[in-house]
C-alpha positions in Angstrom: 70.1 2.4 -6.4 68.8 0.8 -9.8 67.8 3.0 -12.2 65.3 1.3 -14.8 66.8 2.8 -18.2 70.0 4.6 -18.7 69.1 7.0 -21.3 72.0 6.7 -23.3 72.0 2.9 -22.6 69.6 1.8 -25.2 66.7 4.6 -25.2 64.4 2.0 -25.2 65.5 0.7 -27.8 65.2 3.6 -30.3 68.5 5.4 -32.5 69.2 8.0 -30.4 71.4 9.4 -33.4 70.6 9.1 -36.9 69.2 11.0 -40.0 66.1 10.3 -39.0 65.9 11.5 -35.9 68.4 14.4 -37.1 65.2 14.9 -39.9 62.8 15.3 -36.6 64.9 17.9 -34.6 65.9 20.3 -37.3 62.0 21.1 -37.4 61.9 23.9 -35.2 59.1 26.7 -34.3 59.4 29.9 -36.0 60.4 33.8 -33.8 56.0 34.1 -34.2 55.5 30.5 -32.5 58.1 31.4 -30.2 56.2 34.5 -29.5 53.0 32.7 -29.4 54.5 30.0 -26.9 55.2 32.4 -23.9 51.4 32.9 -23.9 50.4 29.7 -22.6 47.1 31.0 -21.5 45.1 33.8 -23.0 40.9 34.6 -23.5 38.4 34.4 -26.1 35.7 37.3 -26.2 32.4 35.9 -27.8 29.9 39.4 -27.6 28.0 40.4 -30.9 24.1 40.1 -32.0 23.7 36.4 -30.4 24.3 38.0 -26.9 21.1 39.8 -27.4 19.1 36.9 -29.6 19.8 34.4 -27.1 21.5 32.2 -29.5 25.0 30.8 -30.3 24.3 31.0 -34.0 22.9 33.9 -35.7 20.7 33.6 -39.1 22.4 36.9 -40.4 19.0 38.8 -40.7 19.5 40.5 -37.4 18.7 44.1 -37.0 21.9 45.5 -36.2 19.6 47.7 -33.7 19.5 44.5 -31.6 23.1 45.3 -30.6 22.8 47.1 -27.6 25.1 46.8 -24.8 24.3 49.5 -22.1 27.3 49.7 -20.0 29.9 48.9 -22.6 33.6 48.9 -20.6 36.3 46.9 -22.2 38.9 48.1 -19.8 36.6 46.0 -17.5 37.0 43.2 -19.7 40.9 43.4 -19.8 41.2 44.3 -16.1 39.3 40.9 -14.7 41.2 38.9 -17.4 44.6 40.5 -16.5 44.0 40.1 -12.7 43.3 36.8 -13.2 46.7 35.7 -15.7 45.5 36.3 -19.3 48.4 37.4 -21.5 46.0 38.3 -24.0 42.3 38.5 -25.8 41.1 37.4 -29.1 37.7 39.1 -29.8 35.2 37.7 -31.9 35.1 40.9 -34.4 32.9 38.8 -37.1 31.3 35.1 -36.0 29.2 33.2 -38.6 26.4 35.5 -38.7 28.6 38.6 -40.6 27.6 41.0 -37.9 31.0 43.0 -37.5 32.4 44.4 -34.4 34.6 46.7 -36.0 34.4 49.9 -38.8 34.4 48.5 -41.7 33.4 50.4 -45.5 32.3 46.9 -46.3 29.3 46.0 -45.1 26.4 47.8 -43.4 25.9 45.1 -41.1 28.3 46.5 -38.2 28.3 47.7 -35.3 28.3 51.1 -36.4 24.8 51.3 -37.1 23.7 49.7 -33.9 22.4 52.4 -31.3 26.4 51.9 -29.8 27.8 53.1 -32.9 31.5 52.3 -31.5 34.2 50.9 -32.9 34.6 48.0 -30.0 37.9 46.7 -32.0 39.2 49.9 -31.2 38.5 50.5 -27.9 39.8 46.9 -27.1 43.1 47.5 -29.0 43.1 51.1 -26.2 42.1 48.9 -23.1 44.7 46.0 -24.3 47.2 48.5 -24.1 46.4 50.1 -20.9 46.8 46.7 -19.2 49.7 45.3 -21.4 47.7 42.5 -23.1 48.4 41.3 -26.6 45.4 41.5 -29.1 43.9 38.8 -31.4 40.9 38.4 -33.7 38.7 36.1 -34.6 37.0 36.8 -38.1 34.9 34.0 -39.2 35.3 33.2 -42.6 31.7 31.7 -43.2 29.1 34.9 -43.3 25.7 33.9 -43.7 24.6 38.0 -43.9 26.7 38.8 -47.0 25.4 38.2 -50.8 28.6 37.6 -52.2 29.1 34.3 -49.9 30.1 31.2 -52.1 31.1 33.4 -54.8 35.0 34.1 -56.0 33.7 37.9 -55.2 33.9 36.7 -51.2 37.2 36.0 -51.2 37.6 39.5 -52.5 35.1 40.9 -49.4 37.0 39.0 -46.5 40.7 40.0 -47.8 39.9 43.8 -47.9 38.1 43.3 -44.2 41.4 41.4 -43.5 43.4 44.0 -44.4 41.3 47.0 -42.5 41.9 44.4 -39.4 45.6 44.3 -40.3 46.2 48.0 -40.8 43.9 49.9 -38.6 44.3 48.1 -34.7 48.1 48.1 -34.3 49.9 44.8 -33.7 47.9 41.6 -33.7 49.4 38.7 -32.2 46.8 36.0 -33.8 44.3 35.6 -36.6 42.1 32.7 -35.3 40.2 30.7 -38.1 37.6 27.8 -37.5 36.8 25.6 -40.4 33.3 26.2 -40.1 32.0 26.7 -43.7 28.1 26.4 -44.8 25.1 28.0 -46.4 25.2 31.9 -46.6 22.6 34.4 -47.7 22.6 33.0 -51.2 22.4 29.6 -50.3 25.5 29.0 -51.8 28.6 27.5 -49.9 32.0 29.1 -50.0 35.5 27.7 -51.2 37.9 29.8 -49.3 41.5 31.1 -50.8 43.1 30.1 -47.9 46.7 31.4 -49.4 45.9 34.7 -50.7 44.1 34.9 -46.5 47.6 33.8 -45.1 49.3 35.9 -47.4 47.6 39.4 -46.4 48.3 38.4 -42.9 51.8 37.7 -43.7 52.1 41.2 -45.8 50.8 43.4 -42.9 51.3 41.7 -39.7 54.6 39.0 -40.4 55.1 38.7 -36.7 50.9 37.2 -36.1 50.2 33.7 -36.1 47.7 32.3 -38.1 45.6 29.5 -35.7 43.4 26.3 -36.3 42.8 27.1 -39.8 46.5 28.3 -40.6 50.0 26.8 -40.8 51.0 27.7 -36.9 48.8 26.5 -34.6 46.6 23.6 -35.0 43.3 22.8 -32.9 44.0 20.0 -30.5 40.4 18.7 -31.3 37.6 19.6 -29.1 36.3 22.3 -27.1 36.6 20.4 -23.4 40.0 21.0 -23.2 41.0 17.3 -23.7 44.9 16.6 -24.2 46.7 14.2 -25.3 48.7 11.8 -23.3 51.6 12.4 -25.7 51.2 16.1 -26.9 53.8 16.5 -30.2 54.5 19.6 -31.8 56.1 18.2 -34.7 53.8 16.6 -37.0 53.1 15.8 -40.5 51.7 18.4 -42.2 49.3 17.8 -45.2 46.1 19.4 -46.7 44.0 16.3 -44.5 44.8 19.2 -41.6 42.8 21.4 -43.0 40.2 19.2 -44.2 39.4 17.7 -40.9 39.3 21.0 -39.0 36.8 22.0 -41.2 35.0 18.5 -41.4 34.9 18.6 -37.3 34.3 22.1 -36.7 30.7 22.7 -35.1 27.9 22.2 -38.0 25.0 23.4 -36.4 23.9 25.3 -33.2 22.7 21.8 -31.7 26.5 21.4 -32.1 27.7 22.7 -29.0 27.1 20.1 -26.2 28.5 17.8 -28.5 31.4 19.5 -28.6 32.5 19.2 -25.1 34.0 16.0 -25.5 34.3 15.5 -29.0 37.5 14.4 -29.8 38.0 14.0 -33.1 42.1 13.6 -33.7 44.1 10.3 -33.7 45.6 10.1 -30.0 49.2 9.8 -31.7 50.1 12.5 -33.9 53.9 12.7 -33.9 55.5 9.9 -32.3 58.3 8.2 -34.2 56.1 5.7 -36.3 54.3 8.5 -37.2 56.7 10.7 -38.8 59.0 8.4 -39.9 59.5 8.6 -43.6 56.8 11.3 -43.9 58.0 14.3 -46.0 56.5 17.5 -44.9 57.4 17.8 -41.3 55.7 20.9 -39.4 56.1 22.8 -36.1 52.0 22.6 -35.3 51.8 23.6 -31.4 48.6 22.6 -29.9 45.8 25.0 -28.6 42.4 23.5 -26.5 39.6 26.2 -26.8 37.1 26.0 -24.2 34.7 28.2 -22.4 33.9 29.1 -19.4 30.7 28.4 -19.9 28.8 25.3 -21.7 28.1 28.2 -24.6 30.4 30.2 -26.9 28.3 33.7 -25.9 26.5 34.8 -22.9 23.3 33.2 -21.8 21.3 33.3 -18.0 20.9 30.2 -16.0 17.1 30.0 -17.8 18.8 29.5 -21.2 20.9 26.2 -20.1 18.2 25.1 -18.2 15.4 25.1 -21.4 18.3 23.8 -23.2 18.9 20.5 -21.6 22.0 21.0 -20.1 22.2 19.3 -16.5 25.3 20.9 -15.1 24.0 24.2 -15.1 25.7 27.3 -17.3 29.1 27.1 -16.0 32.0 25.2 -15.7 33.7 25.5 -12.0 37.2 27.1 -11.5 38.3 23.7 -10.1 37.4 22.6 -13.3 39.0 25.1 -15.2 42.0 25.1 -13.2 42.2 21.2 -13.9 42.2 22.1 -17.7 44.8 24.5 -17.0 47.2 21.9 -15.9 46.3 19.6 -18.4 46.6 21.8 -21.3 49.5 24.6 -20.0 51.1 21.6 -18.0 51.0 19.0 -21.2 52.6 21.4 -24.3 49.5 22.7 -25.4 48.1 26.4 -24.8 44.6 27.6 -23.2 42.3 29.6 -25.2 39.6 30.5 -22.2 36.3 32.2 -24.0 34.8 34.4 -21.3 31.5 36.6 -22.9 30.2 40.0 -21.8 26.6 40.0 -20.9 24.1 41.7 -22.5 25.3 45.0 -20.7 29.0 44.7 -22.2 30.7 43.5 -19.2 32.1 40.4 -17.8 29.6 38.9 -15.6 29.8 38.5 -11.7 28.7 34.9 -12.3 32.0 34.3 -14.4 34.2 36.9 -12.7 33.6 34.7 -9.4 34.8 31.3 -11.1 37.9 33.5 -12.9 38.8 34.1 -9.6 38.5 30.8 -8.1 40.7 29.7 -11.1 42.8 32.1 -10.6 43.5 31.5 -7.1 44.0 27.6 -7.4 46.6 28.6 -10.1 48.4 31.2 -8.2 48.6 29.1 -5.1 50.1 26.2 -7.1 52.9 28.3 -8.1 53.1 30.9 -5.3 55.9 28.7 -3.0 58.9 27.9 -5.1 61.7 25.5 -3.6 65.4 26.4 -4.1 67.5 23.3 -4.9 71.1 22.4 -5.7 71.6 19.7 -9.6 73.8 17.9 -10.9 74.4 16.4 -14.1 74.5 12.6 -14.4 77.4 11.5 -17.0 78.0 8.9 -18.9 79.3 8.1 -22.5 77.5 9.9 -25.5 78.4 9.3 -29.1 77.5 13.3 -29.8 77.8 16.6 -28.1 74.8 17.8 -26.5 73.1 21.1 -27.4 74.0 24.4 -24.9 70.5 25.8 -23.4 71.9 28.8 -21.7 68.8 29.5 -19.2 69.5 25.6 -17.8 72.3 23.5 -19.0 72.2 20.0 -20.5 75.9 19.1 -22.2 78.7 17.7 -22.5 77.2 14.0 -22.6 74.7 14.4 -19.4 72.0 11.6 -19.4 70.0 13.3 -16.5 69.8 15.5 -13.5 70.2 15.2 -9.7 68.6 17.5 -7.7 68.8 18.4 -4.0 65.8 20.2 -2.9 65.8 22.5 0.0 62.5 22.1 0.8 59.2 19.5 0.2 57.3 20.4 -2.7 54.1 18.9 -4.6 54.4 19.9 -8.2 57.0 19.9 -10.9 57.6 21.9 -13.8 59.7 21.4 -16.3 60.5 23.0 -19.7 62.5 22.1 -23.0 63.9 24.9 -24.7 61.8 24.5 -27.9 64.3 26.7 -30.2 66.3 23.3 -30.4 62.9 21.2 -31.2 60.9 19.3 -28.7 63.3 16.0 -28.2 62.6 13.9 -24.9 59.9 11.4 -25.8 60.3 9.8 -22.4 61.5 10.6 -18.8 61.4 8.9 -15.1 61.3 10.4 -11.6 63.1 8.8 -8.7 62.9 10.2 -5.2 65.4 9.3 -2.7 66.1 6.2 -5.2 62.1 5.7 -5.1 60.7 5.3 -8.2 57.6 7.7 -8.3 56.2 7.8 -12.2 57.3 7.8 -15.8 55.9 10.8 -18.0 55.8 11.0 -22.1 56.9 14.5 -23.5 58.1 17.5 -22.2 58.3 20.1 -24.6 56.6 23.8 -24.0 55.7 22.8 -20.6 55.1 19.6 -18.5 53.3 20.4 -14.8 53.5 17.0 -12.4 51.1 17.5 -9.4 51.8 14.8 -6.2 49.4 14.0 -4.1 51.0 14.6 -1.4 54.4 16.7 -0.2 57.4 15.0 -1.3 60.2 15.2 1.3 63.3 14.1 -0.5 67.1 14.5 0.1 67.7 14.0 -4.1 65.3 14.1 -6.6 66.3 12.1 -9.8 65.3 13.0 -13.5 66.1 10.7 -16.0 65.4 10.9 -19.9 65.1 7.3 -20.5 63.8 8.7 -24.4 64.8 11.1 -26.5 65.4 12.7 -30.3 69.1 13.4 -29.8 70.6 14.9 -26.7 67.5 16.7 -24.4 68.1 20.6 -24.3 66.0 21.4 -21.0 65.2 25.0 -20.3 64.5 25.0 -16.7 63.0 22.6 -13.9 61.1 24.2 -11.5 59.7 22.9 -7.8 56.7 24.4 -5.7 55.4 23.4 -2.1 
């Protein structure tokens, strides 16, 4: 058998050993990313006054007596979501409309003087415990209801409802932040203190991370859940990342179709050209927000329909499942928004797809095939790195395996402690050659078309920033 590149024969090319690349792998994620990483997928809750308006964008002169849900159950919400693999839900406590979810001394306009008159952060943070989910929020830092908008006196209004969020629910595992930023009450727009935000968060709850606008995880660029053929965690960091979140973030509420396949990001964010010579190198792991719907909140079939939008209101769970792979399966995470109805539940219309999603996931997984490896050796100039949950070392180029079994899909896994290294890899079944892939990193799902029936299997890093540390390789029927 001929094997196209030897990894440590020339690695196409590319130092596999040098300051440089030495420069690349000592940028590692933090214990919160780390955290944040075993996620992988987790929900979005969009419920507040546009649920009952019939709108994604409030004006922020809604009557908080429009708030109304009847059968309120958030245990409801967390039991659908957990049965179908959700690690955890980010709730929408305040969108762009200032209408809070949560008890706040700070403004009127919450949801305790709406006929509910419940805390819902509260009762979430209850139900996320009784079904061992991690809780986020989502508090929007543009608020076209309060007076002080686009005055230094805001940035004094959203830190102290920052800090009631960080003291009062118990531990948060994300503060999600959009970049949208526009016209409040006053007509005035807003410049945020971004630093004294991260800085509360940091103060009260170290171990959150701070997401799209925030050092730890960036928006991958659209709400379609689009991926990048090459998905890099290490990047160059600059103020630009920022900028263009909030530059791309939805402007209007005419917004949101377009923003199913807007992609507004370079396709190569991290590859060697990229970084090379830049000088503030970040762990930024990707996250695709989409929804199971074509909206952000909850609408009937009558809204899409006025609204122009052909496919109807829902995306199917082949659909979702295929953004699943994508996104899970190509180093990214999946933020999933699913929105209560008017009566405070999750809908039968989307609990149906979350269980058709659920079940194509499940059965990809369910079957795992046992195998013998083997290291393949040759001559390194450097020691490799020791992963102890699957072991690269001692100068090993690749990895034989001898499955017991056909299988259809792949998964494989870097252990991202030690930076995300292979840039490029090869498969080889029974000396067939059947694909080469890009990166690995968090996660990299390969999906045949068929059952693969093969004596040995043959991994081989043809790429890579130093020696590969891989974290486990996993086969299912």
């Amino acid at each position: 058998m001929i094997i196209a590149h030897s990894w440590c024969g020339d690695n196409n090319g590319y130092s596999a050993f040098n300051n440089e690349v030495k420069r690349y792998t000592d940028v590692r994620p933090s214990e919160r990313q780390l955290a944040f990483n075993d996620m992988k997928y987790y929900n979005f809750i969009h419920f507040g006054v546009n649920t009952f308006t019939d709108r994604e964008w409030g004006t922020g002169e809604e009557d908080e007596k429009v708030f109304n849900p009847s059968e309120l159950d958030t245990d409801q919400w967390c039991r659908v979501l957990k049965n179908t693999g959700s690690k955890g839900i980010i709730l929408t406590v305040k969108h762009h409309d200032g209408f809070c979810l949560f008890d706040t001394k700070y403004t009127s306009h919450s949801v305790m003087n709406s006929p509910l008159g419940k805390d819902i952060a509260a009762l979430l943070k209850e139900s996320c415990e009784k079904y061992g989910l991690k809780l986020g929020l989502y508090l929007s830092p543009w608020d076209r209801h309060e007076k002080t908008y686009g005055t230094p006196e805001y940035n004094d209004f959203f830190v102290n409802q920052l800090t009631e969020l960080c003291t009062k629910y118990g531990d948060i595992f994300c503060f999600w932040f959009d970049g949208a930023c526009g016209e409040g009450a006053n007509g005035k727009k807003q410049i945020y203190d971004w630093d004294r935000y991260y800085e509360t968060i940091r103060k009260y709850q170290p171990n959150a991370v701070i997401a799209i606008s925030g050092p730890d995880v960036r928006w991958i660029g659209n709400e379609g859940g689009k991926v990048r053929k090459s998905e890099w965690s290490v990047i160059p960091w600059t103020q630009r990342v920022l900028e263009e979140v909030a530059e791309n973030s939805q402007k209007n509420e005419a917004d949101g179709q377009k923003m199913i396949s807007f992609d507004r990001v370079d396709e190569d964010l991290g590859s060697r050209e990229v970084l090379f010579n830049k000088a503030d190198l970040r762990w930024s792991p990707a996250e695709a927000d989409v929804s199971v719907n074509y909206g952000w909140f909850w609408h009937d079939e009558e809204y899409y329909r006025k609204n122009g939008y052909k496919k109807g209101s829902s995306r199917t769970g082949k659909e979702l499942a295929e953004i699943y792979f994508n996104t899970v399966g190509g180093n990214a995470s999946m933020l999933l928004n699913v929105p209560p109805d008017k009566r405070g539940l999750i809908n039968e219309r989307e609990i149906k797809i979350l269980n058709e999603f659920s079940e194509i996931i499940k059965n990809t997984f369910k079957s795992p095939v046992e195998y013998e490896a083997a290291a393949i050796t040759e001559d390194f100039s450097e020691r490799s790195l020791f992963s102890k949950e699957f072991m690269l070392q001692d100068d090993e180029a690749g990895i034989k395996i001898m499955p017991s079994d056909s299988f259809k899909t792949v998964l494989l896994e870097e252990d991202i402690r030690f930076s995300q290294r292979v840039e490029k890899f090869e498969i080889y079944a029974d000396g067939e050659y059947m694909d080469s892939y890009t990166v690995i990193g968090s996660g990299k799902i390969i999906r045949f078309d068929k059952a693969i029936s093969a004596k040995e299997l043959l991994i081989i890093i043809t790429q890579s920033r130093g020696n590969p540390v891989i974290k486990s390789i996993k086969l299912y029927k």
